[in-house]
VEXTOR-281995 format. One record per residue (C-alpha): residue in three letters; x, y, z. Coordinates in steps of 0.1 Angstrom, whole numbers. Example, Ala and Ser with C-alpha at 12.3 -4.5 7.8 and 13.67 -1.06 7.14 Angstrom:
% residues 2
[ALA; [123; -45; 78]]
[SER; [137; -11; 71]]
This chain:
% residues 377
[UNK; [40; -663; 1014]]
[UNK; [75; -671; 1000]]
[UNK; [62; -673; 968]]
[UNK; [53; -642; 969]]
[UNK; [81; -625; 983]]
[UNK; [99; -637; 956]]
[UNK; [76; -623; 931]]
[UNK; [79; -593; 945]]
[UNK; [119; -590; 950]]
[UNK; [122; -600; 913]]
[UNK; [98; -575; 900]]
[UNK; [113; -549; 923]]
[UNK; [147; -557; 906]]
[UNK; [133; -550; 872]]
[UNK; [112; -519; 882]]
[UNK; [152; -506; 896]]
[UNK; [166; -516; 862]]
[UNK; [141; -495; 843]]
[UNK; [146; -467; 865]]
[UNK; [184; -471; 863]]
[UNK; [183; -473; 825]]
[UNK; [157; -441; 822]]
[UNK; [184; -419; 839]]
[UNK; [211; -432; 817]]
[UNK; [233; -451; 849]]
[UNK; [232; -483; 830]]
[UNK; [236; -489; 791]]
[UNK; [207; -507; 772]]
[UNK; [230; -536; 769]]
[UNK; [236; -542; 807]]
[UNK; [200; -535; 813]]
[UNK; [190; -564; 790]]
[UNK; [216; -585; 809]]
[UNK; [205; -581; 841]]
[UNK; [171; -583; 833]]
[UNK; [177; -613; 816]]
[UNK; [195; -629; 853]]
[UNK; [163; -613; 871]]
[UNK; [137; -636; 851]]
[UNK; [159; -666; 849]]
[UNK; [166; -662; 888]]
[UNK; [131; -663; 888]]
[UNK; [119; -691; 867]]
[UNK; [150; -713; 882]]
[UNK; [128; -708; 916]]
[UNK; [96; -726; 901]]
[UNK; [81; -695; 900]]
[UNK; [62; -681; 871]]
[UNK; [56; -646; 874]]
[UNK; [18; -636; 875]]
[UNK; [5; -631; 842]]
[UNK; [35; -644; 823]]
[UNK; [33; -648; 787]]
[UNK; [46; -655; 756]]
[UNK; [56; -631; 740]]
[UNK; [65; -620; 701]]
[UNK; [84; -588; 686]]
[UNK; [64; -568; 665]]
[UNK; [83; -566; 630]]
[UNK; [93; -532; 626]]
[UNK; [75; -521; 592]]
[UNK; [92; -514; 560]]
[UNK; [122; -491; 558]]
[UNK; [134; -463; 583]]
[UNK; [112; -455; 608]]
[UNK; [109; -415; 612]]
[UNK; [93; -392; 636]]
[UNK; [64; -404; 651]]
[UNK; [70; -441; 636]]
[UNK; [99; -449; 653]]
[UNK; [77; -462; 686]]
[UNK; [81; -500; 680]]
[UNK; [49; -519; 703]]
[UNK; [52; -557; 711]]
[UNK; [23; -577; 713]]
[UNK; [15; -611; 724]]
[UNK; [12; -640; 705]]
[UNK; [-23; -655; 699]]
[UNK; [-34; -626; 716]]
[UNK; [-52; -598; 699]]
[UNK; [-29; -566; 709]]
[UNK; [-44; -550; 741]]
[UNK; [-42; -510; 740]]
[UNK; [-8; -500; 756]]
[UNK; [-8; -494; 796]]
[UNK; [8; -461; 803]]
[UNK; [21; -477; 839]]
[UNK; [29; -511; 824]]
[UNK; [53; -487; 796]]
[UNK; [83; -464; 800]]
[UNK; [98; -442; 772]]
[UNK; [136; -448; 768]]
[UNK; [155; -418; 753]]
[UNK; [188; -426; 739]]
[UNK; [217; -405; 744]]
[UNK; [214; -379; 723]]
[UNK; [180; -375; 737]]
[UNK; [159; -375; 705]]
[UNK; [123; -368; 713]]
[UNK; [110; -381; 678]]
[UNK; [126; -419; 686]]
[UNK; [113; -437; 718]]
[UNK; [107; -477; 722]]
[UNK; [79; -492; 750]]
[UNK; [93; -513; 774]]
[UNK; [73; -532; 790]]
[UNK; [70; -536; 823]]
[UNK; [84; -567; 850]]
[UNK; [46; -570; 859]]
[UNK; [35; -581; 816]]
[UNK; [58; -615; 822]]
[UNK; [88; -625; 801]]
[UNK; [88; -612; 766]]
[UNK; [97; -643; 738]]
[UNK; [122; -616; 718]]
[UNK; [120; -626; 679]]
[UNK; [153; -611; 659]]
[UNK; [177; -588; 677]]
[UNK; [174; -550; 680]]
[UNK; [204; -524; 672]]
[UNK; [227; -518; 695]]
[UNK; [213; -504; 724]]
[UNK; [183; -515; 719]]
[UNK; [173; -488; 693]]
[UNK; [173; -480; 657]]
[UNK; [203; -456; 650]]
[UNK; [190; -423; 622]]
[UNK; [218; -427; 592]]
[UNK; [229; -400; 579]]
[UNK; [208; -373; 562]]
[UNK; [211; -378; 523]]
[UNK; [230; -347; 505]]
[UNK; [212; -325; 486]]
[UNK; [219; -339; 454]]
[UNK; [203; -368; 464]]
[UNK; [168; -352; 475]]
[UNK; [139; -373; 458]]
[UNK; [133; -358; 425]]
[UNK; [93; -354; 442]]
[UNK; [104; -332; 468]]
[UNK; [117; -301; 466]]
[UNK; [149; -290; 486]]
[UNK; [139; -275; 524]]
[UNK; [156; -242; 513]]
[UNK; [133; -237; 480]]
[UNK; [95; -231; 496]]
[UNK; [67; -215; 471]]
[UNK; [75; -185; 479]]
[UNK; [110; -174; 470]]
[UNK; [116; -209; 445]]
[UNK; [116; -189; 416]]
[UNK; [142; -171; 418]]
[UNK; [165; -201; 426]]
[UNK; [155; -220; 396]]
[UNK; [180; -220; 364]]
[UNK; [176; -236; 328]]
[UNK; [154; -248; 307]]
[UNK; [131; -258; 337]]
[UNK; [121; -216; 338]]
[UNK; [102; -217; 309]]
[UNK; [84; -248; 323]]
[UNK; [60; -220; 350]]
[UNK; [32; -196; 338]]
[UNK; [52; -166; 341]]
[UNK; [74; -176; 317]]
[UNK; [44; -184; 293]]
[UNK; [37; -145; 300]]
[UNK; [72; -137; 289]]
[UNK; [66; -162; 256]]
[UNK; [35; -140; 250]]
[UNK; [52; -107; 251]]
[UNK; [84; -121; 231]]
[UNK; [61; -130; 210]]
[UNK; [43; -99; 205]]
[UNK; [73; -78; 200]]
[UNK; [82; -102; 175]]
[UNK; [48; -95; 154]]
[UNK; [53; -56; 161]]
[UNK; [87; -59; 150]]
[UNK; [77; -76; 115]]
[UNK; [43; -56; 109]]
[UNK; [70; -24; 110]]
[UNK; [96; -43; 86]]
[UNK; [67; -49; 62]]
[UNK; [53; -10; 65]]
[UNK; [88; 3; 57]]
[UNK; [89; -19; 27]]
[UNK; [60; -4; 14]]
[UNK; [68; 28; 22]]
[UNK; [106; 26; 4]]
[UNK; [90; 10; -25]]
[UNK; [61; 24; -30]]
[UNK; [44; 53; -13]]
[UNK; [84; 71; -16]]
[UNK; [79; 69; -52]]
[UNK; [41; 78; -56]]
[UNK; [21; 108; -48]]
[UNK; [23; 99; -7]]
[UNK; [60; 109; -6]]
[UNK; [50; 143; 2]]
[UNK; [46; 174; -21]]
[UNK; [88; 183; -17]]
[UNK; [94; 147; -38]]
[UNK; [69; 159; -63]]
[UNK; [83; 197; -65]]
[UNK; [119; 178; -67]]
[UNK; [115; 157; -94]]
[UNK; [95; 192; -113]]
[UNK; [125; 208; -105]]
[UNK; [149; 185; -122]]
[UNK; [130; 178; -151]]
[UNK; [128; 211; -160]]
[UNK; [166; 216; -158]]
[UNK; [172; 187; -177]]
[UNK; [147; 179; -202]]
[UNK; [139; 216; -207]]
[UNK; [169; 239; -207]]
[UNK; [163; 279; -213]]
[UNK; [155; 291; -252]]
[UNK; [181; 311; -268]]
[UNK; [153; 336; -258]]
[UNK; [156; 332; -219]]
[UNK; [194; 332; -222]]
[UNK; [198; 362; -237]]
[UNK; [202; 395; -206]]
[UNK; [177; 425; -214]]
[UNK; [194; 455; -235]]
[UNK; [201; 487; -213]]
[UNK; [175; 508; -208]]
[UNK; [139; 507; -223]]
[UNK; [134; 475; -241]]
[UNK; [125; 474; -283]]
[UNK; [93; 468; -292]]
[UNK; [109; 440; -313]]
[UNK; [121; 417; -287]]
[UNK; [114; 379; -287]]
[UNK; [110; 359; -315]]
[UNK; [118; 375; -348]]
[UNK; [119; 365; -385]]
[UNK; [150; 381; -412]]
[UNK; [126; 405; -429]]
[UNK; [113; 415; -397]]
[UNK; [146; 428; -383]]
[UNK; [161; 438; -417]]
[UNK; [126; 463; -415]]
[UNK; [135; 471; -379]]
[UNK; [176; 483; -391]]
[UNK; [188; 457; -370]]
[UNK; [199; 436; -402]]
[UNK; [213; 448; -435]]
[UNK; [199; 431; -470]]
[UNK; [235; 407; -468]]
[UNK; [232; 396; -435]]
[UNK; [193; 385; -446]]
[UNK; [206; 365; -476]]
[UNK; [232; 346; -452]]
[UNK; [206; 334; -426]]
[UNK; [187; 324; -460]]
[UNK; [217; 304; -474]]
[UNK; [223; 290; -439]]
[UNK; [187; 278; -435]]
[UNK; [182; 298; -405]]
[UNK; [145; 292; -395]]
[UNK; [143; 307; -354]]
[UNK; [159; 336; -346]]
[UNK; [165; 348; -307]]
[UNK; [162; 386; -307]]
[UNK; [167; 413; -277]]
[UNK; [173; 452; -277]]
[UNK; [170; 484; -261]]
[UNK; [181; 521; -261]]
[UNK; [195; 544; -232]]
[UNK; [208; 580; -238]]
[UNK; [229; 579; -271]]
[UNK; [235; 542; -273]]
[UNK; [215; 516; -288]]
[UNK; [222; 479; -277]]
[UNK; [207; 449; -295]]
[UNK; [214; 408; -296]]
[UNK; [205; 383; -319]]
[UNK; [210; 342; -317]]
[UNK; [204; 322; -352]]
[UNK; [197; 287; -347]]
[UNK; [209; 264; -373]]
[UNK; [210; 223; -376]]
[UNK; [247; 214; -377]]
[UNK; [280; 236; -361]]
[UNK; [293; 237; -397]]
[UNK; [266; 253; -405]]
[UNK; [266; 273; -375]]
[UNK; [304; 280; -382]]
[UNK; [297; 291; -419]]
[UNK; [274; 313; -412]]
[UNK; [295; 337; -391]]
[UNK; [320; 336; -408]]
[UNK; [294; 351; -437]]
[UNK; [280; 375; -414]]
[UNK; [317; 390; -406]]
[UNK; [321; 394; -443]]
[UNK; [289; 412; -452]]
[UNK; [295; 438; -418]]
[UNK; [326; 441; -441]]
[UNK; [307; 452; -473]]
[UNK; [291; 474; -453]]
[UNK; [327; 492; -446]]
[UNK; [336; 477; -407]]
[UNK; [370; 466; -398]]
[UNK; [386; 447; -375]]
[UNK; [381; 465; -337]]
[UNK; [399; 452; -303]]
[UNK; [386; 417; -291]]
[UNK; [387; 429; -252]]
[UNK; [376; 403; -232]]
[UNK; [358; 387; -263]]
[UNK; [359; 352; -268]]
[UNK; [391; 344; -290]]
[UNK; [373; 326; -319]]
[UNK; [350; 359; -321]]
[UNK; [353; 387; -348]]
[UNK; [347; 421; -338]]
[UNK; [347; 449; -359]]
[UNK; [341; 486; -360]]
[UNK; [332; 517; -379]]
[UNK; [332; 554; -364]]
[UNK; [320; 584; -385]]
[UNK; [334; 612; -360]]
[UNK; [308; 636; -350]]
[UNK; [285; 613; -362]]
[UNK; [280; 577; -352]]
[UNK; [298; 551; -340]]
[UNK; [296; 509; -343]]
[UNK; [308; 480; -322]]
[UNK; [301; 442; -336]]
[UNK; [307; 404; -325]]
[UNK; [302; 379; -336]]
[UNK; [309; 341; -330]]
[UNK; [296; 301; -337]]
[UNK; [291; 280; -304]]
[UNK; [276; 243; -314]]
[UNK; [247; 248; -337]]
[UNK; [242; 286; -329]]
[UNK; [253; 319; -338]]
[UNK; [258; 346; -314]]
[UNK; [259; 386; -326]]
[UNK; [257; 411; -308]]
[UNK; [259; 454; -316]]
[UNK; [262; 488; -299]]
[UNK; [257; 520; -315]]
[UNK; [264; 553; -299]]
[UNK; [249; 583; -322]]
[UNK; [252; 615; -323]]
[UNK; [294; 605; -309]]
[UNK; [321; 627; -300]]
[UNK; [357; 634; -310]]
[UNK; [362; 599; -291]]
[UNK; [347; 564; -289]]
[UNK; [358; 557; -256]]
[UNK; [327; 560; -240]]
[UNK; [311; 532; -274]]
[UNK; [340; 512; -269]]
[UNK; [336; 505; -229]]
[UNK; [295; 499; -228]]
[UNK; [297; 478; -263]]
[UNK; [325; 459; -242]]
[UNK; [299; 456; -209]]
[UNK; [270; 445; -232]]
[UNK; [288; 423; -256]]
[UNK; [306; 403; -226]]
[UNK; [273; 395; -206]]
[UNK; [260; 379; -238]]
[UNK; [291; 362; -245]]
[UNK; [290; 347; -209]]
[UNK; [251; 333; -215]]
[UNK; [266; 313; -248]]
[UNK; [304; 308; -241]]
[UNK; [324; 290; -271]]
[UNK; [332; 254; -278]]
C-alpha cells in the first residue's frame, strides 16, 4: 500500500509541474529541475515507476524545423514507436505563443525518459531570423511578387525572357520589315518610276515644255509681230525675187542679200488706211557677214534718194532714213545687224499730207515692236 502511495504522490507531482508549466507559472528550465528531483525522489525510494522505460530522444531531422515539423516525438529504445497518446501528451507553447511550434511531453505515467543531447533553452527550438529579401532562394519568388501582378515588378534583361515580350519581338520586328519594304519602294520610285513614264503626265508635259524652249527657240518667223491691219498675202517664208516682185525690195537690196549669201528670209506685212507696214529678217552664217550686209542695205536705200531720219527710240547701232514727196508719199526705214541676222523694217504712208507726223509716229510704233523681238548685241 505504501508503494503505491508513493507512486501516486510522485506522479501527482509531475502531473502539477505540467500543469504549472502549460500556464506559464514556471519556466521550462525549472520544470525540468523539479521534475528531475520528483523521479530521483522516487527511484532513491526503491520504487520504479509502473511502466518505466528507457527512453531515447528522437534526433530532430535535418535543418530548421518549420510549421508543422517543429513537433519533435520521443520514442523508446528497442521499441518500435507506439502511436502518440493524446492523455499521456501535452502541447507546450512558448512565450510568444506560436501555434506552428509545439513539443510532446510526455507524461509522469510513460516512466523516466533516457534524454540523448540537450534541447535549446527552454526546452524549444528558437525561429532565427527571417532572411532579407536579397537573400530569398533564387527558386522562389519574393511573397510580394504572385502571378498575378509579377510582371510589372520585373526590370532588365529578364523582360524579354516571358512570352509577351516574344509578342513585342514579333511586332518590332514587323515594323522593322514594313519600315525597309518602304525604304526599298522609295528607292525605286526616286530612281526609277520619277524618271520614266509612271512619274505622272505633269513630268512628261515638263520636260516637253523645256525642250522646246531650249532646243527649239522661235524662227525669225514666229518672232516677228503681225503688220497692222489686214495681213499681205506675202507673209512667211520668202525668197529676194519674190519680194523684189512684191515692191517690198528694190533690184540693189536683191544683189546685197546675193553678195551676202543670204539663203532664208523672214518676211511679215500688212496695210491699214494709208499706211503700209512690212518687216523682213535675213539670215546669214557669220555677224560679219550679218554686219556687212546692213551696212549695204543702208547704202542702196541711199541710191534710191533716202537720208538720214530721227533714230527715236531706235536701237543706237540702227540706221534709219527717210524720204517724203509732200502730197505724195512718205517713207520711214531701219535697219540694223544683231548676231548672224539682219533686221529691216518699213512704213509707208501714201497719198501724205503737208506733214509726216502722223508716218513718223506709227513707223516709230511698228519699227520699235520689231526692234524689241531682235534687240542688238
Amino acid at each position: 500500500m505504501e508503494k503505491g502511495a508513493v507512486s501516486v504522490n510522485w506522479q501527482d507531482e509531475l502531473r502539477k509541474l505540467d500543469d504549472e508549466l502549460a500556464s506559464g507559472r514556471i519556466s521550462a528550465d525549472d520544470y525540468r529541475v523539479r521534475r528531475d528531483q520528483v523521479l530521483s525522489s522516487s527511484n532513491a525510494g526503491g520504487q520504479q515507476a509502473p511502466g518505466q522505460q528507457r527512453w531515447q530522444a528522437q534526433p530532430p531531422s535535418a535543418g530548421p524545423a518549420t510549421g508543422s515539423q517543429a513537433t519533435q516525438y520521443i520514442a523508446p529504445v528497442g521499441e518500435p514507436p507506439k502511436p502518440p497518446n493524446p492523455d499521456a501528451t501535452q502541447v507546450v507553447t512558448p512565450r510568444p505563443p506560436d501555434a506552428d511550434r509545439t513539443q510532446a511531453v510526455p507524461s509522469a505515467g510513460m516512466g523516466q525518459p533516457n534524454y540523448g543531447p540537450p534541447s535549446p533553452a527552454h526546452g524549444f527550438q528558437q525561429p532565427g531570423p527571417p532572411p532579407p529579401p536579397w537573400q530569398v532562394s533564387s527558386d522562389q519568388a519574393p511573397p510580394w511578387l504572385t502571378q498575378s501582378n509579377d510582371s510589372w515588378s520585373r526590370s532588365g534583361p529578364e523582360v524579354f525572357d516571358e512570352t509577351s515580350s516574344g509578342k513585342g519581338k514579333k511586332v518590332f520586328a514587323i515594323i522593322g520589315v514594313v519600315l525597309v519594304v518602304a525604304l526599298i519602294g522609295g528607292a525605286v520610285w526616286w530612281f526609277g518610276l520619277r524618271e520614266g513614264s509612271g512619274g505622272g503626265g505633269n513630268t512628261t508635259a515638263a520636260s516637253t515644255a523645256t525642250t522646246s524652249t531650249t532646243t527649239k527657240p522661235k524662227t525669225p518667223l514666229e518672232l516677228l509681230p503681225a503688220a497692222p491691219g489686214t495681213a499681205d498675202p506675202n507673209n512667211g517664208e520668202a525668197t529676194a525675187e519674190k519680194l523684189v516682185t512684191a515692191g517690198f525690195l528694190t533690184a540693189d537690196d536683191a544683189e546685197a542679200l546675193t553678195t551676202a549669201g543670204v539663203q532664208k528670209i523672214a518676211f511679215k506685212g500688212g496695210k491699214e488706211d494709208a499706211f503700209t507696214y512690212h518687216a523682213e529678217v535675213f539670215e546669214t552664217d557669220s555677224p560679219e557677214k550679218a554686219t556687212k550686209l546692213a551696212t549695204d542695205l543702208a547704202e542702196a536705200a541711199g541710191r534710191s534718194g533716202m537720208v538720214e531720219g530721227a533714230r527715236g527710240a531706235l536701237p543706237a547701232k540702227s540706221n534709219v532714213l527717210q524720204l517724203i514727196k509732200p502730197k505724195q508719199s512718205g517713207s520711214y526705214l531701219v535697219v540694223y545687224a544683231t548676231g548672224k541676222q539682219v533686221v529691216r523694217a518699213m512704213t509707208v504712208q501714201e497719198p501724205i499730207g503737208d506733214s509726216d507726223t502722223d508716218l513718223i509716229r506709227k513707223f516709230q510704233e511698228y519699227s520699235v515692236a520689231v526692234s524689241k523681238k531682235f534687240p542688238t548685241s
